[in-house]
C-alpha positions in Angstrom: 0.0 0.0 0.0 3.0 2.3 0.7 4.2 1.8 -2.1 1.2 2.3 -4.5 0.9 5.8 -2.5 4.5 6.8 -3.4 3.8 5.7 -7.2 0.4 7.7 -7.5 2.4 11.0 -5.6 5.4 10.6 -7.9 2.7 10.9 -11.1 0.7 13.7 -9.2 4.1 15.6 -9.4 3.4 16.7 -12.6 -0.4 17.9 -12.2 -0.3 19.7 -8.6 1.2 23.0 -10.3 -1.6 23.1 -13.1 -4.5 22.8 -10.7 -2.9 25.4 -8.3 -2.4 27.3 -11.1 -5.9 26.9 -12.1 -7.7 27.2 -9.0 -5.2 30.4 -8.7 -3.1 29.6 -5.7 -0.1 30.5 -8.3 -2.1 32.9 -10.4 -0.3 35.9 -11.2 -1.7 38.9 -8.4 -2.2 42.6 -10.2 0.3 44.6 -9.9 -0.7 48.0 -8.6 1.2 50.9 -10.3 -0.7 54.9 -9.9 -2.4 55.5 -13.0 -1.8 58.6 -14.5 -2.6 60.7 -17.6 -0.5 63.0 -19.3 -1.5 65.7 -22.0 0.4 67.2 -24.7 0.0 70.2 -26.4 1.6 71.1 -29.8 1.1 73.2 -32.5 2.8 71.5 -36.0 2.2 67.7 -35.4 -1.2 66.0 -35.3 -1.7 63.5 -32.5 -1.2 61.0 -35.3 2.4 61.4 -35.4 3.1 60.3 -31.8 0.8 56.9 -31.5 3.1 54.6 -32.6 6.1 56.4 -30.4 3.1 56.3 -27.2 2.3 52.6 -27.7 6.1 51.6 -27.9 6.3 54.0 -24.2 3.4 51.8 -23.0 4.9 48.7 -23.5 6.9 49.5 -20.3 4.7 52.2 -18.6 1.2 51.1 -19.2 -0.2 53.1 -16.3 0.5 56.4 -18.5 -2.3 57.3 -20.6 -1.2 59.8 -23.1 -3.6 62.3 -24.8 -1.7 64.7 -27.7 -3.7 67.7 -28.8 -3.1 69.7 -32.0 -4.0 73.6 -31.0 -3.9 76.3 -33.3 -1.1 79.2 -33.1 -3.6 81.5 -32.8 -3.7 83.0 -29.3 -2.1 80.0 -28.2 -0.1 81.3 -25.2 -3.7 82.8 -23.9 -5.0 79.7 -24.5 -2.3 77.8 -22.3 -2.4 80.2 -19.5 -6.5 80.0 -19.3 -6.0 76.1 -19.4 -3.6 76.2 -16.9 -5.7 78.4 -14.6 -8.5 76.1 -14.9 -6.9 73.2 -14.1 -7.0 71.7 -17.3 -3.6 73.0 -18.8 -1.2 70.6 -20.5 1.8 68.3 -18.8 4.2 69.0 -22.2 3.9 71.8 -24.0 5.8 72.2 -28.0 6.7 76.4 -28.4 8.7 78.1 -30.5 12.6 78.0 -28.6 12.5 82.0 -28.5 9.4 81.6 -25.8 11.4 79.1 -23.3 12.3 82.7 -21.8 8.5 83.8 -21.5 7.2 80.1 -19.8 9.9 79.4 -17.6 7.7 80.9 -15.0 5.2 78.3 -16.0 7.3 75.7 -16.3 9.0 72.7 -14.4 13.1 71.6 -15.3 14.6 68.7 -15.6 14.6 67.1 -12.2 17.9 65.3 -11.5 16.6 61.6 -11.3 14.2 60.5 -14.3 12.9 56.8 -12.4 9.8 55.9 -12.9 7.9 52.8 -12.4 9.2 50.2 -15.5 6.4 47.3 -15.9 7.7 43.6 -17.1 5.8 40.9 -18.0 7.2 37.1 -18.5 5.0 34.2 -19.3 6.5 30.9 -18.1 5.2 27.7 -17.2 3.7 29.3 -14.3 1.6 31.5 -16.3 2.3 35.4 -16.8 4.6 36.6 -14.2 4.4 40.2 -13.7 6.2 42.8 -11.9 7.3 46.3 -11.3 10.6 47.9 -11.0 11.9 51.3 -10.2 15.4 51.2 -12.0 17.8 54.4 -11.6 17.2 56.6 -14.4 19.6 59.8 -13.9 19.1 63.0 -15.9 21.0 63.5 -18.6 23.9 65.9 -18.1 24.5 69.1 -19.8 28.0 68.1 -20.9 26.2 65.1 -22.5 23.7 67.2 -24.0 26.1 69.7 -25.3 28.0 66.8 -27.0 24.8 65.2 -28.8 22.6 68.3 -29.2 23.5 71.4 -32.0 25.2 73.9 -30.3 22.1 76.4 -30.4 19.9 74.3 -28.8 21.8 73.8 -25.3 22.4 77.4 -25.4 18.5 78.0 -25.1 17.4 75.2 -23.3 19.8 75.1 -20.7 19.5 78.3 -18.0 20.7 78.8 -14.8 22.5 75.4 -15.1 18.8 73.6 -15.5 17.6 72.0 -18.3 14.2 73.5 -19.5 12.4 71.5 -22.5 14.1 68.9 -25.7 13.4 69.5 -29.2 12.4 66.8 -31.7 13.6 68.7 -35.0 15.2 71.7 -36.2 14.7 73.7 -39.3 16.8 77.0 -41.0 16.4 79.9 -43.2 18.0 79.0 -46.7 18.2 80.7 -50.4 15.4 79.4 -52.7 16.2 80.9 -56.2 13.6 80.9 -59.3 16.3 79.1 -62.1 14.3 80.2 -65.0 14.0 84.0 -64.0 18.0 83.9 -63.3 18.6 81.8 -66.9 16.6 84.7 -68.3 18.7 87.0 -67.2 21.8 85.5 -67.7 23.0 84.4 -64.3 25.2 81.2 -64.7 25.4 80.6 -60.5 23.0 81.8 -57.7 24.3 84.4 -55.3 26.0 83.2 -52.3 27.4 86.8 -50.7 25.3 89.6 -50.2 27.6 91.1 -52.3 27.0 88.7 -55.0 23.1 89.4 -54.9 23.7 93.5 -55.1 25.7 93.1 -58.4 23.3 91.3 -60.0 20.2 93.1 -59.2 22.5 96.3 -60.4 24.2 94.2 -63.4 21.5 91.9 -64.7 18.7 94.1 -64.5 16.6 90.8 -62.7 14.2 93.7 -60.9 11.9 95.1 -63.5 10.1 98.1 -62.4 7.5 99.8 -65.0 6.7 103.7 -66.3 4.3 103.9 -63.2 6.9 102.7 -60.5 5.5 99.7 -60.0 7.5 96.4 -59.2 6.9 94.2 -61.8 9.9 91.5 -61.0 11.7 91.6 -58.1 15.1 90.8 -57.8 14.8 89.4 -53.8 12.3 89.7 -51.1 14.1 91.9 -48.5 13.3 94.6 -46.4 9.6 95.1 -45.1 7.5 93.2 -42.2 4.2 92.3 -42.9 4.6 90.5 -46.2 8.0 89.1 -45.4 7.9 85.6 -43.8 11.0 85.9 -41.4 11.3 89.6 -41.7 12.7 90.3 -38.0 15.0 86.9 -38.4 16.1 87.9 -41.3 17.1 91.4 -40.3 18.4 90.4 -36.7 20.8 87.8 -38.8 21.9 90.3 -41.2 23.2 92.2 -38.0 24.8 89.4 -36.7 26.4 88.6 -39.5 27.9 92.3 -39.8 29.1 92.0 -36.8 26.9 93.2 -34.5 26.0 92.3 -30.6 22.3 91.9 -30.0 22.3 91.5 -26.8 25.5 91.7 -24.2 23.8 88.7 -22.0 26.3 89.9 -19.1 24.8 93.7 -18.7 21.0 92.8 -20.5 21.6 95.6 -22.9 20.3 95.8 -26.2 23.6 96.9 -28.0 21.7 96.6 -32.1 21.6 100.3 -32.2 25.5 100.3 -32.7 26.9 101.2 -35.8 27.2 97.4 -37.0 24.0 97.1 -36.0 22.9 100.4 -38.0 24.8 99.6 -41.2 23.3 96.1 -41.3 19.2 97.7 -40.6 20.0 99.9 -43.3 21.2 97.5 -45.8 18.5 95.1 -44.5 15.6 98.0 -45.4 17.4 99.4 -48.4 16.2 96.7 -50.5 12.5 98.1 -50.2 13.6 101.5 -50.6 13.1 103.4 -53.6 16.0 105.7 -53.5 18.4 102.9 -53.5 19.9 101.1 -56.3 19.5 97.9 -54.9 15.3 98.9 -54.6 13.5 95.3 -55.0 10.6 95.0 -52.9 8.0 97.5 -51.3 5.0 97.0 -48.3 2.6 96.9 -51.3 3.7 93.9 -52.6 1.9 90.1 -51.9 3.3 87.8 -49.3 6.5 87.0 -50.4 6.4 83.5 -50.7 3.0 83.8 -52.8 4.9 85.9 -55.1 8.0 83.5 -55.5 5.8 80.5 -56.6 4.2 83.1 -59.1 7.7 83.4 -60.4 7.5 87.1 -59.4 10.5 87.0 -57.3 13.8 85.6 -58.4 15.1 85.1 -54.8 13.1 84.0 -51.5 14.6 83.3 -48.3 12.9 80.2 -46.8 12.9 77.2 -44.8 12.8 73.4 -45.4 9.2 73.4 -44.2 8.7 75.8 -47.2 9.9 73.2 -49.8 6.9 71.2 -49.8 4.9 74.5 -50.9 7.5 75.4 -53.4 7.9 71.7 -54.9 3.8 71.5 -55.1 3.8 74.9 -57.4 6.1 73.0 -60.3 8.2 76.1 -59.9 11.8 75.4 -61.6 13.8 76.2 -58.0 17.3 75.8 -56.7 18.1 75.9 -53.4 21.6 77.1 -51.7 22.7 77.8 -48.6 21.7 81.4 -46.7 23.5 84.4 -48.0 27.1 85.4 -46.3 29.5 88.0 -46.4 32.2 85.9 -47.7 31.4 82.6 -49.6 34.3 80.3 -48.1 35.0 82.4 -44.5 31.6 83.4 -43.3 30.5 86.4 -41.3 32.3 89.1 -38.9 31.2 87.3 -35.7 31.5 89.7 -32.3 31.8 87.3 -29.9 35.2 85.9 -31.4 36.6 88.7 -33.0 36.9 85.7 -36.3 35.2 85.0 -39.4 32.4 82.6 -38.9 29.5 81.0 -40.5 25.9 82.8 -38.6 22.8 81.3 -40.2 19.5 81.7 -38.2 17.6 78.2 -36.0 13.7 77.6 -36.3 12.7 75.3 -34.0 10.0 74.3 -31.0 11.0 72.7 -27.9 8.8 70.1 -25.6 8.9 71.7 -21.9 6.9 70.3 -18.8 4.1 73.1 -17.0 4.5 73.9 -13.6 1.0 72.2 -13.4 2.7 69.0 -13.8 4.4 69.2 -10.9 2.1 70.5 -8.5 0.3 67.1 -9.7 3.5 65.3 -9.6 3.3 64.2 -12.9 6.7 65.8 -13.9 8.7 63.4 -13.0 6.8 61.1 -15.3 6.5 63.5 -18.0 9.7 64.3 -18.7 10.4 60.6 -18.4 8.5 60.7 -21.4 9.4 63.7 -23.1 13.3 62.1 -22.9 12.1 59.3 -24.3 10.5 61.0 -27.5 13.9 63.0 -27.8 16.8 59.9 -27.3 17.9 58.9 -30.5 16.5 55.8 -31.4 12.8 57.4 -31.0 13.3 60.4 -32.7 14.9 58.5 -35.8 11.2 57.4 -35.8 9.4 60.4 -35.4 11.9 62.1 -38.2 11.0 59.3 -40.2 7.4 59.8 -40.3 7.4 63.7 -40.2 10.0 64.1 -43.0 12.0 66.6 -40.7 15.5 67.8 -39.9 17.7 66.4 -36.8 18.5 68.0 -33.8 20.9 65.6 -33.0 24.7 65.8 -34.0 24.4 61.8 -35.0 21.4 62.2 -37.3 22.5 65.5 -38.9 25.7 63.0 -39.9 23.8 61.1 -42.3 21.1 64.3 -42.9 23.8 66.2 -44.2 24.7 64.1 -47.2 21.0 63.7 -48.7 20.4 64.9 -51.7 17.3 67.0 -50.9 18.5 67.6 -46.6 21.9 68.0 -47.5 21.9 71.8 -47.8 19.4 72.6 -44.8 21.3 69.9 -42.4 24.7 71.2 -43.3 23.6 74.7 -41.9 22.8 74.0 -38.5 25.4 73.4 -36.8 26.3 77.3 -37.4 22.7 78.6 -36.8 22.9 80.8 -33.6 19.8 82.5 -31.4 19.8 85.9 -29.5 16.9 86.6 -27.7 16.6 85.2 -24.1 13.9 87.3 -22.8 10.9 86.6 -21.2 8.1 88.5 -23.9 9.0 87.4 -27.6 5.8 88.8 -28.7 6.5 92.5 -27.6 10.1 92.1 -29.0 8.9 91.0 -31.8 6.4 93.3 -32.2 9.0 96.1 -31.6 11.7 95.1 -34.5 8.1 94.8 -36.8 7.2 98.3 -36.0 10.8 99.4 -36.7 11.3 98.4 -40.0 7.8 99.6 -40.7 8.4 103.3 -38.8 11.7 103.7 -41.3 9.8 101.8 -44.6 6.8 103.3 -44.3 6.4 105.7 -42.2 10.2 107.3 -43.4 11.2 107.7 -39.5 14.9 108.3 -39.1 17.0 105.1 -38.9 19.2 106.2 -36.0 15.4 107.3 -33.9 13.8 104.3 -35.0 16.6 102.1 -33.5 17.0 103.9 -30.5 13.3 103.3 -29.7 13.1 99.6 -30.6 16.2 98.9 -28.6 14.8 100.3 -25.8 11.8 98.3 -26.0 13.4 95.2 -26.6 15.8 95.8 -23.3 12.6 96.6 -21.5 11.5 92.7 -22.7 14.6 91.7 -21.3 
C-alpha cells in the first residue's frame, strides 16, 4: 500500500502545479502601479504622429495614458495660461525656442533623477509573471547634452544650469532661387554673398520696375514686415552677420543700435527702398512666398518646411545655402573677433508646465518627453514627419542627402539671441521698426534707438 501511495504522488508531481495554477493559488496577483494621464499640447504635429512612439512607451509604462492635442497658433499662449488656470492645462507643452524665456515661469526643469515605475511581464510555465521595478534613471547631463545636441539648442534650453524643455527637429532659413528668371537673365550661378546678390540686381537688370513705379519683378524679397515671412529673423541675422552684438547677455543691454548694428538695418531696409539702387521690394507687394511661386520673385529666403509648398507649385527652383558676407569664411562674428559662418535656428521645444508638478506628474513627463527626444525614438518620429535632426548623429547622415543635404549642413552654425521673457513685444518692436523707417520714413538712427529700448525693457 506504501508503495502504490508513493507511485500515485510521484505521477501527481506533474499535475499539482496546473490545478494550483488553475484554482489560482499560483495565479499571477495585479500589480498595482498609480495610473496617470499625461496631455500634450503642440502646434505642428497632429496627435497622429506620436501613437506609434506612445504605444512603444506603453509597452513599459502602461499606467501612462497619453492624450496629444493639436491647438492652433492662434492666441495659443492665452490659450495655455486659461487652461492652466483652470486646471485643465497641458503636462508637455511644443513652443517656438524663442518663448522658453517667456514660460519658464510656468514651467518645471529637468529634475535630477528620471525613475519611474518600468512594468515587465514574463510568461513561463507558471503562467504570466508580472512585476514592477523602479530602476535608476539619472538625468542627462548638460556636458552630454552639449556633445549630442547642435550647439544652439543647449544654449536655449539650458538656464541657470537647468535643463528647460528637448526639441524633436530643427529647421533653418535658406536661399530658394527661381532658375528660369535667373537663366533669363543670364546668371550662370545663384548668389552666395550679399555682395553677390547686389551686383546682379545692379548688373543683370533681374528687378523690372515699370513707367508707373511699380514692381513688376523683383530681384529678392528683403526689407519690409508684414509680407516678409522671417522679416525680424532675417534682419536680426543680417546684424549678426555684420558683426553686431544683439544683446550683451552679461549687462541685459540691447547693443543693435550700434553702428554694426545700424549699417546692417540699413542694408536690410534698403532693399524696399526706392532711392536705393539695390530697390527690390516695397510694403505693397503680396506675401513673399506667394509671389515666388508666381515666379515674381527671383530670390526668397525660406525654410525646409517651405519646400513642400514650393515643390507643389512646379516652380523650376534651386536651393543654396543662406546668404554670407564671404562665400568660403563666413560672417564678422562679435563674440570671437573671427570669421564665422551665422545662419538663423527655427525650431520648438517640448517643456513640462508647472501644473505637472504640483500634480506630480513631472517626473513622469519628462520621463517621457526624454524618451520621445533619445535617439532611437526620434529617428522614428523624423522618419514619419520628413524633418531635420537636432541631433549631431542624425544631422551626420542628414547632411549628405540629396534633398536635406543643404538645410542639415547649416545647423550646426545657426545661432539664437533673444533670451527674454516677452518674444511677442520684442517681436512686435523690431516689426514696428522696419515699418516706422519703410513706411512711415522715420529716421533710422530714432527708429533704432526706440526699438532697442523696448526690446531691453522685454529683457
Amino acid at each position: 500500500m506504501k508503495r502504490v501511495l508513493i507511485i500515485v504522488g510521484i505521477l501527481l508531481i506533474p499535475i499539482v502545479p496546473v490545478v494550483l495554477l488553475v484554482t489560482g493559488v499560483f495565479k499571477s496577483q495585479p500589480v498595482s502601479v498609480k495610473k496617470q494621464t499625461l496631455t500634450v499640447w503642440t502646434t505642428t504635429d497632429e496627435a497622429r504622429v506620436f501613437s506609434a512612439l506612445i504605444d512603444s512607451y506603453r509597452v513599459q509604462h502602461p499606467y501612462v495614458t497619453i492624450k496629444v492635442t493639436k491647438i492652433r497658433t492662434e492666441g495659443y499662449r492665452d490659450r495655455l495660461l486659461e487652461a492652466w488656470a483652470q486646471g485643465t492645462g497641458p503636462d508637455i507643452f511644443f513652443v517656438p525656442h524663442t518663448w522658453i524665456g517667456a514660460m519658464q515661469s510656468f514651467s518645471s526643469p529637468m529634475p535630477a533623477s528620471l525613475a519611474v515605475p518600468v512594468v515587465t511581464s514574463t510568461k513561463g510555465w507558471l503562467g504570466v509573471q508580472t512585476t514592477v521595478t523602479k530602476p535608476a534613471a539619472p538625468a542627462p547631463s548638460i556636458s552630454s547634452l552639449r556633445a549630442s545636441l547642435v550647439d544652439t539648442i543647449t544654449n536655449d534650453i539650458v538656464r541657470d544650469s537647468q535643463v528647460w524643455g528637448f526639441p524633436l527637429a530643427m529647421d533653418t532659413i535658406v536661399t530658394y532661387s527661381n532658375k528660369d528668371l535667373l537663366n533669363n537673365a543670364k546668371i550662370f550661378e545663384p548668389a552666395r554673398t550679399w555682395d553677390e546678390l547686389t551686383k546682379q540686381i545692379l548688373e543683370k537688370n533681374l528687378t523690372i520696375i515699370d513707367d508707373n513705379g511699380a514692381i513688376i519683378q523683383s530681384a529678392v524679397a528683403l526689407g519690409t514686415a508684414k509680407n516678409l515671412p522671417y522679416a525680424t529673423d532675417l534682419m536680426t541675422l543680417i546684424m549678426m552677420q555684420n558683426g553686431a552684438t544683439l544683446i550683451e547677455q552679461s549687462t541685459k543691454k540691447v547693443r543693435f543700435d550700434d553702428s554694426a548694428g545700424e549699417g546692417a538695418f540699413d542694408f536690410f531696409t534698403g532693399f524696399s527702398n526706392p532711392k536705393k539702387t539695390v530697390y527690390s521690394w516695397n510694403a505693397s507687394q503680396p506675401n513673399a512666398l506667394d509671389a515666388f511661386l508666381k515666379g515674381k520673385v527671383a530670390y526668397y529666403f525660406g525654410t525646409y518646411a517651405d519646400r513642400a509648398q514650393i515643390t507643389a507649385s512646379g516652380l523650376n527652383f534651386n536651393v543654396g545655402p543662406m546668404l554670407h558676407l564671404d562665400a568660403t569664411n563666413g560672417d564678422l562674428d562679435a563674440a570671437s573677433g573671427a570669421t564665422r559662418f551665422i545662419d538663423i535656428p527655427l525650431y520648438e521645444v517640448a517643456m513640462v508646465s508647472k501644473a505637472a508638478a504640483t500634480a506630480k506628474r513631472d517626473v513622469t513627463a519628462w520621463n517621457f518627453l526624454r524618451y520621445l527626444a533619445r535617439s532611437g525614438t526620434v529617428e522614428r518620429y523624423l522618419r514619419t514627419t520628413g524633418r531635420l535632426s537636432a541631433l549631431r548623429s542624425i544631422l551626420t547622415e542628414q547632411q549628405t542627402d540629396s534633398v536635406k543635404g543643404v538645410y542639415a549642413s547649416q545647423l550646426l552654425t545657426t545661432r539664437s539671441w533673444y533670451r527674454g521673457r516677452n518674444i511677442d513685444a520684442a517681436t512686435t518692436a523690431l516689426e514696428e521698426l522696419i515699418t516706422s523707417v519703410v513706411v512711415e520714413g522715420e529716421s533710422v538712427r530714432s527708429a533704432l534707438d526706440l526699438a532697442a529700448r523696448r526690446v531691453e525693457a522685454t529683457l
